[in-house]
mmCIF file of the N, C-alpha and C atoms, coordinates in Angstrom:
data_MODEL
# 
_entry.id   MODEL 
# 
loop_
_atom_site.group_PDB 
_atom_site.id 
_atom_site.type_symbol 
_atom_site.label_atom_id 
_atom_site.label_alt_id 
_atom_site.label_comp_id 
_atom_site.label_asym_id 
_atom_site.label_entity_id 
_atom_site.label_seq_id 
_atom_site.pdbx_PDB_ins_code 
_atom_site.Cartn_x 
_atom_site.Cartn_y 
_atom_site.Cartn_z 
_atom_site.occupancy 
_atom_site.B_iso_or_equiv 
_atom_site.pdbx_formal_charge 
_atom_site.auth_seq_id 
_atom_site.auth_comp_id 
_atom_site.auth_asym_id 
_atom_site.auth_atom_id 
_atom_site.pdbx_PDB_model_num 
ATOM 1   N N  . UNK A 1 1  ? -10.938 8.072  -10.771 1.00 0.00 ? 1  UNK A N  1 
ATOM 2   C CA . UNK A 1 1  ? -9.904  9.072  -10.997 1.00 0.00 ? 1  UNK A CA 1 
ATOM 3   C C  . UNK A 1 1  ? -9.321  9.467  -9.636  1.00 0.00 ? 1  UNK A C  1 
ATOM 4   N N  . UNK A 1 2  ? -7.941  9.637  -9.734  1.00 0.00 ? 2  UNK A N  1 
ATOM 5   C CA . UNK A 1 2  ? -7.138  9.918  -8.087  1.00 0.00 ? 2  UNK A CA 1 
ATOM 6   C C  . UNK A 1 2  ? -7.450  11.395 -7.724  1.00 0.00 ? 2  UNK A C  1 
ATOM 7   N N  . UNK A 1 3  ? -7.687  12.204 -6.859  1.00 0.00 ? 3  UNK A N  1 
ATOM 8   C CA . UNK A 1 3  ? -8.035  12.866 -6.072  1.00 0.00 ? 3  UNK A CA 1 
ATOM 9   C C  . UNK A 1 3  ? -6.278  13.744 -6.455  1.00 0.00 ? 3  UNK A C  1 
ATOM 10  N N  . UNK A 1 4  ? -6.598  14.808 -7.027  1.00 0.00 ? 4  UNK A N  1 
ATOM 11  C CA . UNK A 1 4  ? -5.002  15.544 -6.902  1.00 0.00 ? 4  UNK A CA 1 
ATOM 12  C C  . UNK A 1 4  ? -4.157  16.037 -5.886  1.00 0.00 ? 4  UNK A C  1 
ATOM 13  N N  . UNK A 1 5  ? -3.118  16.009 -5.731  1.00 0.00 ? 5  UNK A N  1 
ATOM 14  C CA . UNK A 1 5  ? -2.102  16.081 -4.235  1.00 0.00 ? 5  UNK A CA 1 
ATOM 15  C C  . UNK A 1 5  ? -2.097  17.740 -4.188  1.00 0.00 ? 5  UNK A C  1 
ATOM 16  N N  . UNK A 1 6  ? -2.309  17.524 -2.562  1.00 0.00 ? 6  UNK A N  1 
ATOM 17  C CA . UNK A 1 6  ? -2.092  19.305 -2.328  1.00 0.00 ? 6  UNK A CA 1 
ATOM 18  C C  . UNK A 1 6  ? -0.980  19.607 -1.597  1.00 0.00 ? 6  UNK A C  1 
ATOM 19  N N  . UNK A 1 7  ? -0.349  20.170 -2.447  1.00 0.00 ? 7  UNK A N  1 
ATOM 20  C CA . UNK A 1 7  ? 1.171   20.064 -1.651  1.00 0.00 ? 7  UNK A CA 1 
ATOM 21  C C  . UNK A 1 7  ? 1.304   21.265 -1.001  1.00 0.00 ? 7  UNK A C  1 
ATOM 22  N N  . UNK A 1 8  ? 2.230   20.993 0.424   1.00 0.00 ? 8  UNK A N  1 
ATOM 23  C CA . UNK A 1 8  ? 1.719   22.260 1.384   1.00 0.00 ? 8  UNK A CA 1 
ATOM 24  C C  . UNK A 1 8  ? 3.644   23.011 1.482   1.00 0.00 ? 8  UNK A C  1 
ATOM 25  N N  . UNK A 1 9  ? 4.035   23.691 1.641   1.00 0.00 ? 9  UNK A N  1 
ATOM 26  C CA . UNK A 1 9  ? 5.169   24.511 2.275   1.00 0.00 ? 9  UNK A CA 1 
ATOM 27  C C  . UNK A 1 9  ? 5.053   25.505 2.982   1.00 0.00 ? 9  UNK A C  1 
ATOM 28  N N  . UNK A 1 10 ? 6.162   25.354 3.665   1.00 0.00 ? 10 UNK A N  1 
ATOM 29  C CA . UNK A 1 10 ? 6.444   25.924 5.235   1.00 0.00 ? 10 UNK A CA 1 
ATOM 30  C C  . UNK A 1 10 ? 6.101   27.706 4.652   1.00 0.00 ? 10 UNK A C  1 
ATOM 31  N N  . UNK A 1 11 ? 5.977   28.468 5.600   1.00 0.00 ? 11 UNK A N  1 
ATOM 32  C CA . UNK A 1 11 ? 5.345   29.703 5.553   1.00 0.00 ? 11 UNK A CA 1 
ATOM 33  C C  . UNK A 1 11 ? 7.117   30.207 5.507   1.00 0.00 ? 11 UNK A C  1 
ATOM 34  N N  . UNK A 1 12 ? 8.095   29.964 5.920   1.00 0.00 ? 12 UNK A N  1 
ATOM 35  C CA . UNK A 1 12 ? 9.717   29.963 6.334   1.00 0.00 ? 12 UNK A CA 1 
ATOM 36  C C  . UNK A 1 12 ? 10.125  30.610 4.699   1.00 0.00 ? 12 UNK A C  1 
ATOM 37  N N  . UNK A 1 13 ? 9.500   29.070 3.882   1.00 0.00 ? 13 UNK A N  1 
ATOM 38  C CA . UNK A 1 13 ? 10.127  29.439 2.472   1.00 0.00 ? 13 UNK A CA 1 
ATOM 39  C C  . UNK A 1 13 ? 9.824   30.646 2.282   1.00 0.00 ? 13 UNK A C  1 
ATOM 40  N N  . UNK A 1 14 ? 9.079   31.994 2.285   1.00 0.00 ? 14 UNK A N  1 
ATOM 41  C CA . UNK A 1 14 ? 9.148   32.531 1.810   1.00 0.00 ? 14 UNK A CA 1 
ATOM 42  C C  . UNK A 1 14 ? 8.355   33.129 0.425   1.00 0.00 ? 14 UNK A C  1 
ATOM 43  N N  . UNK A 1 15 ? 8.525   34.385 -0.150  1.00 0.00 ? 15 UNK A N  1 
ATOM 44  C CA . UNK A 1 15 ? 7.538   34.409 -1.578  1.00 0.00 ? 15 UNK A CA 1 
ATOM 45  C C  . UNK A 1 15 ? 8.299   34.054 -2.455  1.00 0.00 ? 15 UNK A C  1 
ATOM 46  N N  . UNK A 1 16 ? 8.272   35.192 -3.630  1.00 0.00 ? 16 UNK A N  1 
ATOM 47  C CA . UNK A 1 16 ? 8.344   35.460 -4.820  1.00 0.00 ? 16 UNK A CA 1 
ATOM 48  C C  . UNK A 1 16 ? 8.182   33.979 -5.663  1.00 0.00 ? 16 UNK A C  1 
ATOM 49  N N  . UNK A 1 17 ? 9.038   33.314 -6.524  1.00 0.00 ? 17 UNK A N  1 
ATOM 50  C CA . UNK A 1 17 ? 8.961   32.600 -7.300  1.00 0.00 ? 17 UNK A CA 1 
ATOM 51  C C  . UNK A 1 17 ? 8.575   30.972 -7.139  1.00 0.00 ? 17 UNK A C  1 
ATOM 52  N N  . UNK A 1 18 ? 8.705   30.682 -5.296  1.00 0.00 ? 18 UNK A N  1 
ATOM 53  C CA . UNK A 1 18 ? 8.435   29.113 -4.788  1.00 0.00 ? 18 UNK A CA 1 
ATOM 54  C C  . UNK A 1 18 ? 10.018  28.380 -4.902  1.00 0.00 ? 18 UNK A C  1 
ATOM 55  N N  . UNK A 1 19 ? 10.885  28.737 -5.183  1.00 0.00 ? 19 UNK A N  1 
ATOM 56  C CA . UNK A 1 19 ? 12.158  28.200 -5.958  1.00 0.00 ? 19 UNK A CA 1 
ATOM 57  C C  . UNK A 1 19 ? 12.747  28.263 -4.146  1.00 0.00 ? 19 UNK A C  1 
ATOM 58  N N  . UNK A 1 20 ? 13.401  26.669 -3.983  1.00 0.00 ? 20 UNK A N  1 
ATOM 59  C CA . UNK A 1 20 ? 13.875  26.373 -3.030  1.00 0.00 ? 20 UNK A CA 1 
ATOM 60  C C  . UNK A 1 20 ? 13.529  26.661 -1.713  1.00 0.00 ? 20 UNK A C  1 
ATOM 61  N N  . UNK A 1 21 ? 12.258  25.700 -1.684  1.00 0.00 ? 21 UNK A N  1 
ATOM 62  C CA . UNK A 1 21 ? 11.033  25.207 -1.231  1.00 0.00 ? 21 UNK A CA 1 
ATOM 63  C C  . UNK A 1 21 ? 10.743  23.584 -1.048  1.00 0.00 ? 21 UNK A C  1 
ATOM 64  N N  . UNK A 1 22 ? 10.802  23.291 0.288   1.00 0.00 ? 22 UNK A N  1 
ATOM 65  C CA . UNK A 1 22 ? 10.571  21.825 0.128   1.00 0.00 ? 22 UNK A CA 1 
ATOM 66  C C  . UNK A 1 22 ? 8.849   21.660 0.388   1.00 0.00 ? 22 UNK A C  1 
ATOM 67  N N  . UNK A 1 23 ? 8.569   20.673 -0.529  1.00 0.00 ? 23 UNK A N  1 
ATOM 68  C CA . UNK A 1 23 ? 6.588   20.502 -0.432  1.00 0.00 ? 23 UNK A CA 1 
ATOM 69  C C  . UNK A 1 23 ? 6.536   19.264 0.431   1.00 0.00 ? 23 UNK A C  1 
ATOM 70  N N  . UNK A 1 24 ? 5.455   19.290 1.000   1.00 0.00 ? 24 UNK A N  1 
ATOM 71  C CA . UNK A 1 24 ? 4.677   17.912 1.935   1.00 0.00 ? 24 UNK A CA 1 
ATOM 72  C C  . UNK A 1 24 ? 3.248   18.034 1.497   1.00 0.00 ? 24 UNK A C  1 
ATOM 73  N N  . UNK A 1 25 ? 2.906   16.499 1.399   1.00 0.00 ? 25 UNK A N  1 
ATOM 74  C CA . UNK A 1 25 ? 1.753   16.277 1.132   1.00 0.00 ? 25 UNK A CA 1 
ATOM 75  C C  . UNK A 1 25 ? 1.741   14.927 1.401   1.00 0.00 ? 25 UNK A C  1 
ATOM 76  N N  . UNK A 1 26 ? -0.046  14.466 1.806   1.00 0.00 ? 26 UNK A N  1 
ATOM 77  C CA . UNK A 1 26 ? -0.171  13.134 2.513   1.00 0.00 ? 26 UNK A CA 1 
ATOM 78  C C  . UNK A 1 26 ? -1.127  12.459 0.978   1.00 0.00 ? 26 UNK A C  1 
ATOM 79  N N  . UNK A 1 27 ? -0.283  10.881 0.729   1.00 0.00 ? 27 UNK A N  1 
ATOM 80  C CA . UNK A 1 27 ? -1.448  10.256 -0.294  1.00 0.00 ? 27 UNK A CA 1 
ATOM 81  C C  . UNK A 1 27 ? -1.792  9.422  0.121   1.00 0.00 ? 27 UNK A C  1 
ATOM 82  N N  . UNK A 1 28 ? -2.582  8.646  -0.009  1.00 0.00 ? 28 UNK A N  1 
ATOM 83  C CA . UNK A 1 28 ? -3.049  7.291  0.649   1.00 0.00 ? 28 UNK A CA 1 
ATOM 84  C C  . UNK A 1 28 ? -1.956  7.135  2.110   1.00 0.00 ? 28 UNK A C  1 
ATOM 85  N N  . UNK A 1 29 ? -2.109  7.749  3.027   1.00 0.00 ? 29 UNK A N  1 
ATOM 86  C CA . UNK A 1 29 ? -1.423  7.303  4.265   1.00 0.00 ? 29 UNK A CA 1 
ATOM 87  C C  . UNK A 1 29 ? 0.285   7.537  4.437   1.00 0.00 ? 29 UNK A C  1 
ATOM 88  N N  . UNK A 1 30 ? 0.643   7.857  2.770   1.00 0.00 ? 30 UNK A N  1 
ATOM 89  C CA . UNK A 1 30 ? 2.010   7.769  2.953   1.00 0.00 ? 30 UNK A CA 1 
ATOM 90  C C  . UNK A 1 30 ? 2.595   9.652  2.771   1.00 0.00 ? 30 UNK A C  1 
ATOM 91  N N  . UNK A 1 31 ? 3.100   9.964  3.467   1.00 0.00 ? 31 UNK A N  1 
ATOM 92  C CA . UNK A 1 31 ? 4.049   11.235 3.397   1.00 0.00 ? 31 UNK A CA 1 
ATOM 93  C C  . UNK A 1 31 ? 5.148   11.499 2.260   1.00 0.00 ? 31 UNK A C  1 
ATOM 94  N N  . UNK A 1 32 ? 4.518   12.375 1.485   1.00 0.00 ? 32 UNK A N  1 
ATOM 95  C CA . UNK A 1 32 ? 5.044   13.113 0.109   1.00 0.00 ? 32 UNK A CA 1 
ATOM 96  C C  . UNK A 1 32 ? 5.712   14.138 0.149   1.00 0.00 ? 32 UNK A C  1 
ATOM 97  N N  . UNK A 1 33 ? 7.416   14.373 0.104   1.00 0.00 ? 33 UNK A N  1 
ATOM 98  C CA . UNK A 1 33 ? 7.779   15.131 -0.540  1.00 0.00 ? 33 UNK A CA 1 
ATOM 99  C C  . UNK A 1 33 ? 8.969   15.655 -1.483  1.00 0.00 ? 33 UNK A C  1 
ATOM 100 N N  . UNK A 1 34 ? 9.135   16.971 -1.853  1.00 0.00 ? 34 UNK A N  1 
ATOM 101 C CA . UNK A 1 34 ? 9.568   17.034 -2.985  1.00 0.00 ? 34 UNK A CA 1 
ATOM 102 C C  . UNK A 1 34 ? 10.261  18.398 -3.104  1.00 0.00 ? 34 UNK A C  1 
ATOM 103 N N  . UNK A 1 35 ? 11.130  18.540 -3.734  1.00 0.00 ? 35 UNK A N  1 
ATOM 104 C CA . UNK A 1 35 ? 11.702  20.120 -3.980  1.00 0.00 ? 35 UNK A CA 1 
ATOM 105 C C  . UNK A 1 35 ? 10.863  20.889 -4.869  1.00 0.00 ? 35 UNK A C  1 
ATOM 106 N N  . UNK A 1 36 ? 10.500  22.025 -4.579  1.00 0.00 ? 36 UNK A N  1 
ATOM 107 C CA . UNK A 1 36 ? 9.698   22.563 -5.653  1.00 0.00 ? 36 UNK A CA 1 
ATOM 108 C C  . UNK A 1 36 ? 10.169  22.969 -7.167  1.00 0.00 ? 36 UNK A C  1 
ATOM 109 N N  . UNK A 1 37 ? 12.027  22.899 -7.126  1.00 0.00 ? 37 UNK A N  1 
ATOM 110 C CA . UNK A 1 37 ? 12.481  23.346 -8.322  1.00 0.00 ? 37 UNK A CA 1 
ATOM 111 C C  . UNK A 1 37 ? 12.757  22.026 -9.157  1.00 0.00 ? 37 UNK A C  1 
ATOM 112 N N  . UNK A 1 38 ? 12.403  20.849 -8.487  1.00 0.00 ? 38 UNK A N  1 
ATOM 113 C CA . UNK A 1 38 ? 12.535  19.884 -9.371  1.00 0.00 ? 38 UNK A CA 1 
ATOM 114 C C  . UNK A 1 38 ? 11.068  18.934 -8.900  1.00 0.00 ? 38 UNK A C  1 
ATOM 115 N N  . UNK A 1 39 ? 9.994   19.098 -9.071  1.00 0.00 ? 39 UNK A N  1 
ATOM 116 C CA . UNK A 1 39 ? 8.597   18.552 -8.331  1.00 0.00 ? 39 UNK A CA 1 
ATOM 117 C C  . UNK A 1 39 ? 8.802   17.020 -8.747  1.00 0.00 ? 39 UNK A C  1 
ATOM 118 N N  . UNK A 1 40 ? 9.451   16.425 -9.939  1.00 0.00 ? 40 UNK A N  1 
ATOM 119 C CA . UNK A 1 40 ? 9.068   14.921 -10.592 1.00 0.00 ? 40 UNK A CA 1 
ATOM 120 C C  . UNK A 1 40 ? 9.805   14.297 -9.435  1.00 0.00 ? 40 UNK A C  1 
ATOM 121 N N  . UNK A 1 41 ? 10.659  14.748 -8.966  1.00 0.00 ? 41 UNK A N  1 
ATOM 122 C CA . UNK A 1 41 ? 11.459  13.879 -7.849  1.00 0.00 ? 41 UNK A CA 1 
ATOM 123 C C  . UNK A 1 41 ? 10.745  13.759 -6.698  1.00 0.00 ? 41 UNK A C  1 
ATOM 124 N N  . UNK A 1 42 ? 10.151  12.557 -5.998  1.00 0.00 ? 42 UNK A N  1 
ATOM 125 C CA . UNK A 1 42 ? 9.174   12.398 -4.874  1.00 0.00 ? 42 UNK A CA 1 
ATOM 126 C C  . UNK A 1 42 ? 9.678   11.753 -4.135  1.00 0.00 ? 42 UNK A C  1 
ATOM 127 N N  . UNK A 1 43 ? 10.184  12.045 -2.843  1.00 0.00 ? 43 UNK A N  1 
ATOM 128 C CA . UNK A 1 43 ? 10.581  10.721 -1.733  1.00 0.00 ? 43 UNK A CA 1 
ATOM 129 C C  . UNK A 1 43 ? 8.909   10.600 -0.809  1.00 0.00 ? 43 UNK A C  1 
ATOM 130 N N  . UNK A 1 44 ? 9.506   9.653  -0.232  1.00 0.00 ? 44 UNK A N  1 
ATOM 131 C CA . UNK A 1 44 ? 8.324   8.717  0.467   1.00 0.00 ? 44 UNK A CA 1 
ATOM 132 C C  . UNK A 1 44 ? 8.953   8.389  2.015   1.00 0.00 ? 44 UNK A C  1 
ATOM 133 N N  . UNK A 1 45 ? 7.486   8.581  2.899   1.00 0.00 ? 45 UNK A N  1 
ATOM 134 C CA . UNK A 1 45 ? 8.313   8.102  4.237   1.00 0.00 ? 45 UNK A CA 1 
ATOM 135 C C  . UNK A 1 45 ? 7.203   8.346  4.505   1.00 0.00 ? 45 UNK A C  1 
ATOM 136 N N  . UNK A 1 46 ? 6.983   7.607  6.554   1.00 0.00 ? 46 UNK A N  1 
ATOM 137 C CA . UNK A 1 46 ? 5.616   7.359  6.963   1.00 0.00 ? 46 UNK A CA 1 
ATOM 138 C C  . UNK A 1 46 ? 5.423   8.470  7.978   1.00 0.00 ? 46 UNK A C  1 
ATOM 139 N N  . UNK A 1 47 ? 4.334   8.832  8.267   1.00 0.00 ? 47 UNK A N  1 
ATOM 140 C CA . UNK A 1 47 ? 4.592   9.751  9.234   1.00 0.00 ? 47 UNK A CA 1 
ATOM 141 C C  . UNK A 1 47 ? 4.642   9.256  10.752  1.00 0.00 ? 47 UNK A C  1 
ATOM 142 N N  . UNK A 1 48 ? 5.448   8.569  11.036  1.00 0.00 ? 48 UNK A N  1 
ATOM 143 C CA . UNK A 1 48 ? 6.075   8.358  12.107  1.00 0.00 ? 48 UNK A CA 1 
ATOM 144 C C  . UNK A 1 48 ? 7.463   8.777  12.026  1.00 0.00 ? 48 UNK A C  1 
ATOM 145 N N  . UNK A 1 49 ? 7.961   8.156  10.828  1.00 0.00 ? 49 UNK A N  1 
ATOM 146 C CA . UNK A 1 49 ? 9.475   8.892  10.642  1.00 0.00 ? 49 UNK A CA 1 
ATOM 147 C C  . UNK A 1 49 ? 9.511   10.405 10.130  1.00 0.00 ? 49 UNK A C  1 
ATOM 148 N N  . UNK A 1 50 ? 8.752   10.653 9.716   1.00 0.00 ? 50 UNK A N  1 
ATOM 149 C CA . UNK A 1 50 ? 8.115   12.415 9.764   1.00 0.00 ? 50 UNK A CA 1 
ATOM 150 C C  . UNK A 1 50 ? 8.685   13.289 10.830  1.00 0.00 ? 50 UNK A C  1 
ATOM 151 N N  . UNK A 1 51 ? 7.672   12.674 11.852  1.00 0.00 ? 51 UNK A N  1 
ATOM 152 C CA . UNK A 1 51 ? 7.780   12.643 13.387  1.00 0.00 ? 51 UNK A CA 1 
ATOM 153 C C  . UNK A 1 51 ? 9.144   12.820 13.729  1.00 0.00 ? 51 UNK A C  1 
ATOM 154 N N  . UNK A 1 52 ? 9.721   11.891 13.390  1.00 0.00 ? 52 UNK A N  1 
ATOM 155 C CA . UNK A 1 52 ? 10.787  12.100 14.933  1.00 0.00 ? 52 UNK A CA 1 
ATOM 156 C C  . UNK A 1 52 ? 12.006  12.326 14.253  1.00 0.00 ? 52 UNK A C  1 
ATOM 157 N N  . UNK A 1 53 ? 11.790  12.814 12.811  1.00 0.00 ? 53 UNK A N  1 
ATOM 158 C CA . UNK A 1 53 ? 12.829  13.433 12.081  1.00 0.00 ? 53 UNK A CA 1 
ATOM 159 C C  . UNK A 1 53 ? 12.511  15.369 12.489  1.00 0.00 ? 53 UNK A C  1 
ATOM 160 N N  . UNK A 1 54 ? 11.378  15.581 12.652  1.00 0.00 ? 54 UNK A N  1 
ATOM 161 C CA . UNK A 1 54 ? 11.283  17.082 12.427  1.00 0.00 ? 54 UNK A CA 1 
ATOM 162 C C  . UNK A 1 54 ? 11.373  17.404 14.362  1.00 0.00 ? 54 UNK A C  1 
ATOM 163 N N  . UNK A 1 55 ? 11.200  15.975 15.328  1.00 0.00 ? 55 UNK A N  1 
ATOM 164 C CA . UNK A 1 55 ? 11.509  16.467 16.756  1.00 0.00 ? 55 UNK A CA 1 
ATOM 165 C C  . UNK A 1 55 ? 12.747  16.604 17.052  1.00 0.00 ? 55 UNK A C  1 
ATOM 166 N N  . UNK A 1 56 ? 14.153  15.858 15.704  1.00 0.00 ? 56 UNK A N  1 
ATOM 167 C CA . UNK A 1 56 ? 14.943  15.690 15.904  1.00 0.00 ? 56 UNK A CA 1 
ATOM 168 C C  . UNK A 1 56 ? 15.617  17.403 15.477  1.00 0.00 ? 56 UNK A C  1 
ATOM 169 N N  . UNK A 1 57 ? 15.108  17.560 14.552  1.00 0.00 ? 57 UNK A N  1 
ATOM 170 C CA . UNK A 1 57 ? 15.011  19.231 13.724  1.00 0.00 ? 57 UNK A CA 1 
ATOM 171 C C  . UNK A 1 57 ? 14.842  20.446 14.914  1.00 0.00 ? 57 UNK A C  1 
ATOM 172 N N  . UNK A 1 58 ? 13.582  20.320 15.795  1.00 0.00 ? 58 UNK A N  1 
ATOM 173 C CA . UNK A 1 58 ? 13.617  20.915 16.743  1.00 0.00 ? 58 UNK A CA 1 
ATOM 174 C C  . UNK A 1 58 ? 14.320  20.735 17.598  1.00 0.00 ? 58 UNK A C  1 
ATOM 175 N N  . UNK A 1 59 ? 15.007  19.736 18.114  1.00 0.00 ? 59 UNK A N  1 
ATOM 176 C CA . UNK A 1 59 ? 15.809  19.274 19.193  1.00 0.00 ? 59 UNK A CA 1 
ATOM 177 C C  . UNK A 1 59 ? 17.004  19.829 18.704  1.00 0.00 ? 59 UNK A C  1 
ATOM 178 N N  . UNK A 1 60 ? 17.816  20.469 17.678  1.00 0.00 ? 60 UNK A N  1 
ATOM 179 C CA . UNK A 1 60 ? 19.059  20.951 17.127  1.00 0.00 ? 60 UNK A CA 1 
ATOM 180 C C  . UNK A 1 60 ? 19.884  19.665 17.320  1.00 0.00 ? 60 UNK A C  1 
ATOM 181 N N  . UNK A 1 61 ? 19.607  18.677 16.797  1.00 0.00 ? 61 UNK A N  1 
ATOM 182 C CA . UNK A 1 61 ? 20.348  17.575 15.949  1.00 0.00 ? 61 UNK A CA 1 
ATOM 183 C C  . UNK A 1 61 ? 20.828  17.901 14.601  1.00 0.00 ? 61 UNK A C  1 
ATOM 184 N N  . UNK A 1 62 ? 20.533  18.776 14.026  1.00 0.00 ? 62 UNK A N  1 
ATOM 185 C CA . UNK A 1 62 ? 20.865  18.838 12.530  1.00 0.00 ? 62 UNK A CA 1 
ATOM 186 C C  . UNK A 1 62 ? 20.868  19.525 12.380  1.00 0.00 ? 62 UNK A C  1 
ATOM 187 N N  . UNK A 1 63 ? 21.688  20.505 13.039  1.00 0.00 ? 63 UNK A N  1 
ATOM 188 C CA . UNK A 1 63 ? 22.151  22.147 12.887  1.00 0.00 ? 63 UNK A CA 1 
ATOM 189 C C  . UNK A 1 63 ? 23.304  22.306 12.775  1.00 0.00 ? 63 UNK A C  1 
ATOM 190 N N  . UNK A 1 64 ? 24.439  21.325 12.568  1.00 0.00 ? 64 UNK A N  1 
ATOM 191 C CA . UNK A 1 64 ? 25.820  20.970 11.900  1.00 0.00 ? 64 UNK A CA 1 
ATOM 192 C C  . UNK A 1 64 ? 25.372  21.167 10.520  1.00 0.00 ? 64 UNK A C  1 
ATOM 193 N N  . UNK A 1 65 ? 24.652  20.711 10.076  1.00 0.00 ? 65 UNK A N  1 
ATOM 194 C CA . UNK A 1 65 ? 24.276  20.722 8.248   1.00 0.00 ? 65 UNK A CA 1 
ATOM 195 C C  . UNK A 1 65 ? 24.282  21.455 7.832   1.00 0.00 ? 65 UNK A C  1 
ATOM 196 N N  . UNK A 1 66 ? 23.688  22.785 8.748   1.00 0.00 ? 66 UNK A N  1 
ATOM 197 C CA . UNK A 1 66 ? 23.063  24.236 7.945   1.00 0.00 ? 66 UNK A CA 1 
ATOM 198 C C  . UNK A 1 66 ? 24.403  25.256 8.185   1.00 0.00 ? 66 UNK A C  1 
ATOM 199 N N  . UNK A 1 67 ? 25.354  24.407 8.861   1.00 0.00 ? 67 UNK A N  1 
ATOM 200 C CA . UNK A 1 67 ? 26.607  25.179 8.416   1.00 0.00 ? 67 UNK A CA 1 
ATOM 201 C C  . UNK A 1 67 ? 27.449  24.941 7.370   1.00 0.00 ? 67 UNK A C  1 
ATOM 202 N N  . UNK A 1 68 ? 27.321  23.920 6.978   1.00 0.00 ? 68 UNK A N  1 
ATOM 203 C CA . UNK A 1 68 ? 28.019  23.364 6.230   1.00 0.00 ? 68 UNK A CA 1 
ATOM 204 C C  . UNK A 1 68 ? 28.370  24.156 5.122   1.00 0.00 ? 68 UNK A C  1 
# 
């Protein structure tokens, strides 16, 4: 039997209801995640591209978006 996924979110999101919330979680080696208002939808990526997507996040590469 598979071991159930513990899906983690940022302390950022916030309380009350979990609603627009992105989850991470690691399964067999591969990096899981998912919107919390729609959980069946799962993307996949390794954590290398993890990596240098969230240094790119800190680096304000992708702070055009959040104006949008």
């Amino acid at each position: 039997m598979p071991t159930p996924t513990t899906w983690q979110k940022s302390s950022y999101s916030g309380g009350g209801d979990g609603a627009d919330c992105i989850e991470l979680a690691v399964q067999d080696g591969t990096v899981i995640l998912r919107e919390s208002d729609a959980p069946d939808v799962v993307v996949t990526t390794t954590p290398a591209k993890l990596r240098a997507f969230i240094l790119g996040v800190k680096a304000g590469e992708f702070d055009h978006l959040a104006d949008a």
